[in-house]
PABA-937766 format. One line per 10 residues: number of its first residue (from 1); their letters; for each residue z, y, x of C-alpha. Coordinates in steps of 0.001 Angstrom, whole numbers, plus 524288, in hexadecimal, padded with zeros to 5 digits. Each point is the difference from the previous one (the first is absolute). Example, Ala and Ser with C-alpha at 12.3 -4.5 7.8 and 13.67 -1.06 7.14 Angstrom:
# residues 2
1	as	81E78,7EE6C,8300C; 7FD6C,80D70,8055A
# end
This chain:
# residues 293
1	xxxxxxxxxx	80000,80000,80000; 7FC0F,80C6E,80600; 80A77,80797,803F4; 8009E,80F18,7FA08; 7FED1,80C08,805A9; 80E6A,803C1,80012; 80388,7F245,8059F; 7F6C5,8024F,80BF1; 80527,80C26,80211; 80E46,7FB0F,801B0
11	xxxxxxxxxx	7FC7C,7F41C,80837; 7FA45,80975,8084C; 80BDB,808F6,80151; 80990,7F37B,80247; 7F5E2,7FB6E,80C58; 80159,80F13,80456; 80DA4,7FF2E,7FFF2; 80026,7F37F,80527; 7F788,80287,80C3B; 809E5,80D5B,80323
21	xxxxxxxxxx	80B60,7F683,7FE14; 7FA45,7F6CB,809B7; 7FB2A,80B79,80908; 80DEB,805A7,8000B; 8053F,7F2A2,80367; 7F8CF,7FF27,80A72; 80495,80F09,80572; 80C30,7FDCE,7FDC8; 7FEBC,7F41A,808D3; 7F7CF,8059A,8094D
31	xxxxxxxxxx	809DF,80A42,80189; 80C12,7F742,800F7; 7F907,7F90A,80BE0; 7FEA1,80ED4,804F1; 80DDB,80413,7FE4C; 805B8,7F37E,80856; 8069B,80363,80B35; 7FBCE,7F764,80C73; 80C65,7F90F,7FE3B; 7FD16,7FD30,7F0D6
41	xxxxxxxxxx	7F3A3,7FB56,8052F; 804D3,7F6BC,80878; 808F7,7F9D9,7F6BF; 7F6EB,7FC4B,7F68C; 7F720,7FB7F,80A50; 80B76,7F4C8,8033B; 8005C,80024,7F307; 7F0EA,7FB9E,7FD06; 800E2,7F8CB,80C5B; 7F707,808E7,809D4
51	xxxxxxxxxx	80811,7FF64,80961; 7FC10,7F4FD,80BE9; 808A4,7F5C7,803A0; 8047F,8052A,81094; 7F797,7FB89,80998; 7FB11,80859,809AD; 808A3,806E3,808EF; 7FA5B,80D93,7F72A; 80380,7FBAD,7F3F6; 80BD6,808EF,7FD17
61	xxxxxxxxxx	7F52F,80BA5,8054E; 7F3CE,7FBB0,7F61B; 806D1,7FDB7,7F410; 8093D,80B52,80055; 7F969,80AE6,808C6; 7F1DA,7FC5F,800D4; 7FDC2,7FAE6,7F29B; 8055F,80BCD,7F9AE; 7F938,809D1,808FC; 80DF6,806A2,802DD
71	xxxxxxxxxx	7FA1F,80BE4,80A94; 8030C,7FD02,80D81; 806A0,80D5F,8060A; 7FCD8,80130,80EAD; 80CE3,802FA,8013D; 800E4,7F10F,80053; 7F505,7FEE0,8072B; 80482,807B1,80B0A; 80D05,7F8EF,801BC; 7F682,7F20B,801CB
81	xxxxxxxxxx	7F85A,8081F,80AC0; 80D7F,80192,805BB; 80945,7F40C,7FD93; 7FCDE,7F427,8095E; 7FCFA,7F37E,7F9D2; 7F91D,80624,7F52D; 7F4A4,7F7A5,7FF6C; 805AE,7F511,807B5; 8077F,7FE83,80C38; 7FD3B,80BF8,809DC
91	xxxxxxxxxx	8029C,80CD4,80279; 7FE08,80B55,7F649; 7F014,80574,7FFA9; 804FD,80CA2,803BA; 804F0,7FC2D,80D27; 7F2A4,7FE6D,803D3; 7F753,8085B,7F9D7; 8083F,80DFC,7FBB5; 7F593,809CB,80644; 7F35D,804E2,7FE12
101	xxxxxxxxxx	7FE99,800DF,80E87; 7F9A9,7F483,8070D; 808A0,80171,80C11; 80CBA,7FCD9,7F6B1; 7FB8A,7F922,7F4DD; 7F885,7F321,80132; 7F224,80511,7FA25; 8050B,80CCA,7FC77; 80559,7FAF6,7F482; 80B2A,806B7,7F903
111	xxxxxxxxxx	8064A,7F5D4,7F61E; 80C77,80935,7FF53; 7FA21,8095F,7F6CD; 7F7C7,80040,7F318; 7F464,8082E,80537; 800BB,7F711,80CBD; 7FD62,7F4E3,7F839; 7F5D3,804DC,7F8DF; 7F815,8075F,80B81; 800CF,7F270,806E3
121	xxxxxxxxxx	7FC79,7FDD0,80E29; 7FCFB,80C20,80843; 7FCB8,7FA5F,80CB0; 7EFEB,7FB6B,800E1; 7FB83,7FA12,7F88F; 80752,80765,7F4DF; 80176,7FA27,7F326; 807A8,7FCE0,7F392; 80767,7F59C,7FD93; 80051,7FE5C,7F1A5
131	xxxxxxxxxx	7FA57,809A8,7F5AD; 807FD,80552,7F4C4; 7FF1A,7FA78,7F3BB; 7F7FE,7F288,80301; 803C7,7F1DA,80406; 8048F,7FF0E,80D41; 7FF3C,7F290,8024C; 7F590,8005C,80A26; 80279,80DF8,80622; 80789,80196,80DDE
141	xxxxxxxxxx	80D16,801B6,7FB91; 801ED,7F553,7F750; 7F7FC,7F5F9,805CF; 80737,8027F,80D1F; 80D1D,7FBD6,7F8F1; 7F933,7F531,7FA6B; 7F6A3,7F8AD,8087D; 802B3,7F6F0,80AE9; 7F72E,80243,80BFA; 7F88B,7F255,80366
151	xxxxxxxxxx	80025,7F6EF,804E7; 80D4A,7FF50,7F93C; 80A7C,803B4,80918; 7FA97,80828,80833; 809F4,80961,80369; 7FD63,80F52,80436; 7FFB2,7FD50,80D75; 7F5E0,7F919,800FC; 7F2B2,80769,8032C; 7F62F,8045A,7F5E9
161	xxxxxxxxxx	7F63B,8027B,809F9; 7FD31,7F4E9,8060A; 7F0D4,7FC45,80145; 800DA,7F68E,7F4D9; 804B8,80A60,7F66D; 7F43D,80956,80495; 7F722,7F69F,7FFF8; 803BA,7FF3A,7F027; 80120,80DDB,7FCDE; 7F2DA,802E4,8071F
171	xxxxxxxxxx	7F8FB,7F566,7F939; 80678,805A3,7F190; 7FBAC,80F7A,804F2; 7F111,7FA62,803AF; 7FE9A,7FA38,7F09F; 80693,7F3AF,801D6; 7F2C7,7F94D,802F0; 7FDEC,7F1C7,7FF6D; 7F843,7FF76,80C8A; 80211,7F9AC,80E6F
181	xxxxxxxxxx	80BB8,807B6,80479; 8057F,7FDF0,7F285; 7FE00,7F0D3,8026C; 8025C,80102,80F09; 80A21,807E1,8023F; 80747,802A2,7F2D6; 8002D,7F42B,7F7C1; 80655,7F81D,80A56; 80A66,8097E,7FFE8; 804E3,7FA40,7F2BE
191	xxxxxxxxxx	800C2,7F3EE,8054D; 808E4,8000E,80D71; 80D73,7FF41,801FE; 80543,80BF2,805E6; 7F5F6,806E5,7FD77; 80725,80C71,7FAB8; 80D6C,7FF4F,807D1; 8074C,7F5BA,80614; 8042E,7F230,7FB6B; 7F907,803D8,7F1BE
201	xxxxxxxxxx	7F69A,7F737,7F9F8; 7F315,8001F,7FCBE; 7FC93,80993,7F3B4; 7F93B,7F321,7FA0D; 80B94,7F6B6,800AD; 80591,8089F,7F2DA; 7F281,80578,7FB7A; 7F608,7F5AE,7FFFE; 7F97C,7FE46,7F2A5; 7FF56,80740,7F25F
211	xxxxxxxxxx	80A88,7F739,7FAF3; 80E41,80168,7FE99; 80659,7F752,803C8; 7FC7F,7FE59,80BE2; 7FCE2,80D05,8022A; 8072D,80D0D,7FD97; 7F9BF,80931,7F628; 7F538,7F70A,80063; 7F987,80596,80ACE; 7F645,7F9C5,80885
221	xxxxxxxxxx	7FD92,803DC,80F91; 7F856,7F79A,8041D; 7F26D,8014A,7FAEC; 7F9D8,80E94,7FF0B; 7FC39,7FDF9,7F18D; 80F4F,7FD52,7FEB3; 806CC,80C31,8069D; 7F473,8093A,7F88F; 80522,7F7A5,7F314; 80EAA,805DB,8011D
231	xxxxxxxxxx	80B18,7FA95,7F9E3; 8047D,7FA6A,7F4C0; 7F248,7FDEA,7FB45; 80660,7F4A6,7F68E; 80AFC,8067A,7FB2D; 7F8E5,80A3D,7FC91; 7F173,7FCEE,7FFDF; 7F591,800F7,809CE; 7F9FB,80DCC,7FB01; 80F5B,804F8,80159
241	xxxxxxxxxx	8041F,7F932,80C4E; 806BC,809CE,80891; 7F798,804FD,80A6C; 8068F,7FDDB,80E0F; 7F579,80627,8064E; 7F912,80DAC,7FDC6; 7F477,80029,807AA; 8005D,80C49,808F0; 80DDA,80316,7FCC7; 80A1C,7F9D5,80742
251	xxxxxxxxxx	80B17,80819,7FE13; 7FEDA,7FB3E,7F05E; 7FC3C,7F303,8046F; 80C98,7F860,7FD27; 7FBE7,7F580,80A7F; 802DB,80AE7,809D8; 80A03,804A9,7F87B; 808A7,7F3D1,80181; 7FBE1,7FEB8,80DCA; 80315,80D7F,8050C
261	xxxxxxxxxx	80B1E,80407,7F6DC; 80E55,7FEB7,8018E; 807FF,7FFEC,7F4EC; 80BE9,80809,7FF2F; 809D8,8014F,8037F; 7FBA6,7FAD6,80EA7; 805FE,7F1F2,801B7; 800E4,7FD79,7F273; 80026,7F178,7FCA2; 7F41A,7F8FA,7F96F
271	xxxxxxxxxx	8097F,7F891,7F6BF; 8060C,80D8A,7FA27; 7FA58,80140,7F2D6; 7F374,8086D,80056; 80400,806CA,7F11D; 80CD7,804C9,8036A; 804C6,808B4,7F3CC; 800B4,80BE9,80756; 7F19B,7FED7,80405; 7FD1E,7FE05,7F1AC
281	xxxxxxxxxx	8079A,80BAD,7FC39; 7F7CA,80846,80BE3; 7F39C,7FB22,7FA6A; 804F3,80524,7F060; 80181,80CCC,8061E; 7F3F7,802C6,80673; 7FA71,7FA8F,7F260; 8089C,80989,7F9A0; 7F9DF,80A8A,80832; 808A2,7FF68,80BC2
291	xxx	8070C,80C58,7FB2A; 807AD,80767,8094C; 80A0C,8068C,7F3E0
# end
């Protein structure tokens, strides 16, 4: 039976008010979630069970600082420049670099203030070590807290320079070529014992295939088609693999990276975890901006 005029019309007014009902219900929610504190917040988190079981040595730092974006004052900042054992066991970064002059700062860099961290290295060649604002996973600072130099074990002592190491950095600044002094002189490298310091082994005996296990990150040195592949190409695909060698560039080439680079502080063990919380907390506040207020 059709339905009259007058009957439409009030069908129509009850879905009206029904939509602003549900509209307002949805507001009002919306701004309940707004009006938590962080605390509130983390409550019912617990509450809805969001919160991971512990596990990492961070967890206490990702699920209530990191997770939660709480801003990182460089107040805080500064005092891990300046306390030893910050980042592990070692002296404080500011023992070592405090300066922006070369002759009493290693690399002119001044870790003791805000604008010293952010100008970066003054003696040649200048540059940056992390830019405001972006991921600093794989810029100087961080990495140098995080990454072993290789072969693993290697401590600070131990030359950088030796012919070995030049013969890689050269073959990485002339395009990382796949030619005769690549296969003469270079590949080998990978190979040998000793190679890169004393009483190491060879670079193959923990990186020797695109599988893991047996070999870390999946990376392969032996072959030229496997160093060019990069790691991980399993975990996370061959189109994504990460790239352990940029042609022309080895100062972003992490092969050269974890051959030439100490991490800090100088003498710090291999077995000390490489995600210690107050490197995580560094890293949220250059992604915070790295604000100096």
């Amino acid at each position: 039976m059709p339905l009259l005029s007058s009957t439409k019309q009030q069908f129509f007014q009850i879905a009206k008010a029904g939509c602003i009902v549900v509209t307002l219900g949805f507001a009002f929610a919306g701004n309940a979630l707004a009006q938590r504190t962080i605390a509130e917040q983390f409550i019912q988190d617990m509450k809805d069970g969001k919160v991971s079981e512990a596990g990492a040595e961070d967890h206490v730092v990702q699920e209530l600082i990191i997770k939660r974006s709480i801003p990182i004052t460089y107040k805080y900042i500064n005092n891990l420049m300046s306390t030893p054992n910050a980042f592990g066991p070692g002296v404080a970064c500011t023992v070592c670099h405090n300066s922006n002059d070369p002759s009493k700062s290693y690399r002119g860099l001044d870790l003791s203030t805000c604008k010293g961290m952010i100008e970066g290295t003054t003696e040649k060649p200048k540059h940056t070590i992390f830019t405001p604002g972006k991921d600093p996973k794989r810029d100087h600072l961080i990495r140098r807290l995080r990454n072993n130099r290789m072969p693993l074990g290697m401590g600070f002592e131990n030359s950088t320079f030796t012919p070995n190491h030049m013969l890689v950095k050269q073959w990485i600044a002339d395009g990382a070529k796949n030619d005769d002094n690549f296969k003469k002189n270079v590949l080998p490298l990978f190979s040998t014992a000793n190679a890169f310091g004393p009483n190491a082994p060879a670079c193959t005996a923990c990186h020797m295939s695109n599988q893991e296990p047996p070999s870390f990150h999946e990376l392969n040195l032996t072959t030229y088609e496997g160093i060019m592949l990069g790691a991980d190409s399993v975990a996370k695909g061959v189109d994504k693999a990460t790239k352990v060698i940029i042609p022309g560039k080895p100062e972003l080439s992490f092969v050269w990276q974890h051959l030439a680079e100490d991490r800090m502080p100088p003498g710090i063990s291999p077995s000390e975890a490489r995600d210690h919380p107050n490197t995580t907390i560094l890293s949220a506040w250059i992604k915070q901006g790295a604000k100096c207020d």
